[in-house]
C-alpha positions as CSV (number, residue, x, y, z in Angstrom):
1,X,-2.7,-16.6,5.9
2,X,-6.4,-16.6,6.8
3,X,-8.9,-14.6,4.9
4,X,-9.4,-12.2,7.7
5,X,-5.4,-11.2,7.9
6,X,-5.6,-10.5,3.9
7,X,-8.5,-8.1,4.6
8,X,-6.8,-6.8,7.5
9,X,-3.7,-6.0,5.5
10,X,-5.8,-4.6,3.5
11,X,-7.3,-2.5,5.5
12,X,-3.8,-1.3,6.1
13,X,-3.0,-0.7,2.6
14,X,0.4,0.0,3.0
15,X,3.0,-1.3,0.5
16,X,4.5,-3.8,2.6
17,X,1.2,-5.6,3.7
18,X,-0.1,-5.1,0.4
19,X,3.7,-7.5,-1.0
20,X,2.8,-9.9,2.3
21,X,-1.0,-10.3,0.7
22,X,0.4,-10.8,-2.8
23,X,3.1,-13.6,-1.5
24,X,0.4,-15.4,0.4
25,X,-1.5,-15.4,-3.1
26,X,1.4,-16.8,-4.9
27,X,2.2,-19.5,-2.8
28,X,-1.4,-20.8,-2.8
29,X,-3.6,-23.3,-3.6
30,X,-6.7,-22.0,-5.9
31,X,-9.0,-22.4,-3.0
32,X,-7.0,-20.7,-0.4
33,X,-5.8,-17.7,-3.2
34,X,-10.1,-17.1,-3.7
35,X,-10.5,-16.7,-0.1
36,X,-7.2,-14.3,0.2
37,X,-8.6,-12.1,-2.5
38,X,-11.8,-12.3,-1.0
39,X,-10.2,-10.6,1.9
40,X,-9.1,-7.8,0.4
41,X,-11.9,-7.1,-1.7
42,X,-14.0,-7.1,1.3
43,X,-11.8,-4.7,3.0
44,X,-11.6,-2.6,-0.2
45,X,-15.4,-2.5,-0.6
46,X,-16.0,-2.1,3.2
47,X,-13.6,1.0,3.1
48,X,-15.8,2.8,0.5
49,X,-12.2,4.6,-0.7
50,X,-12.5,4.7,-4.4
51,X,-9.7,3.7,-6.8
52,X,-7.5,1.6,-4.6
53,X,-5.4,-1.2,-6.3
54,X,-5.0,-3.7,-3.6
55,X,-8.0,-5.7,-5.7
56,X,-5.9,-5.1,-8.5
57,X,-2.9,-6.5,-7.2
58,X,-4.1,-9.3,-6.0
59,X,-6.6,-10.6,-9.3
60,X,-4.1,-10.4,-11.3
61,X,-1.7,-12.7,-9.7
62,X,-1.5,-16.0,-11.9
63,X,-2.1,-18.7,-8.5
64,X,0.6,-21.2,-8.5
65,X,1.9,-20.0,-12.0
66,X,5.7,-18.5,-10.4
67,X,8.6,-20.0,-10.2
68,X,10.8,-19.1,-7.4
69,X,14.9,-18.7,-8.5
C-alpha cells in the first residue's frame, strides 16, 4: 500500500478502509508503516474534521510487533 491509498482510505473513513490501513501497517517495515501513517494523518489534517481516530488507530499499532495464528 502506497502512502497516497492510506490517505485516501482515510479520506474514506469508513471502518473497513480504516481495518485495510491498519493491516497494511502491521505487515510493514518501519519505513513503509511512517509513510502509511503519514497518509492518514495528512488526510485527517487536510479534512479539518475534528476528533477522528483514524490517526489514532494507526500510531498506535506496534510495526512488526503481531504474530499472525
Amino acid at each position: 500500500m502506497t502512502r497516497q491509498t492510506s490517505e485516501a482510505l482515510a479520506t474514506v473513513g469508513t471502518v473497513a478502509a480504516m481495518r485495510l490501513v491498519a493491516l497494511a501497517v502491521v505487515e510493514a517495515d518501519d519505513k513503509q508503516a511512517s509513510r502509511l501513517r503519514t497518509g492518514v494523518h495528512d488526510a485527517v489534517v487536510g479534512s479539518g474534521v475534528g476528533g477522528r481516530h483514524e490517526v489514532l488507530i494507526c500510531t498506535d499499532l506496534p510495526v512488526g510487533r503481531f504474530m499472525h495464528p
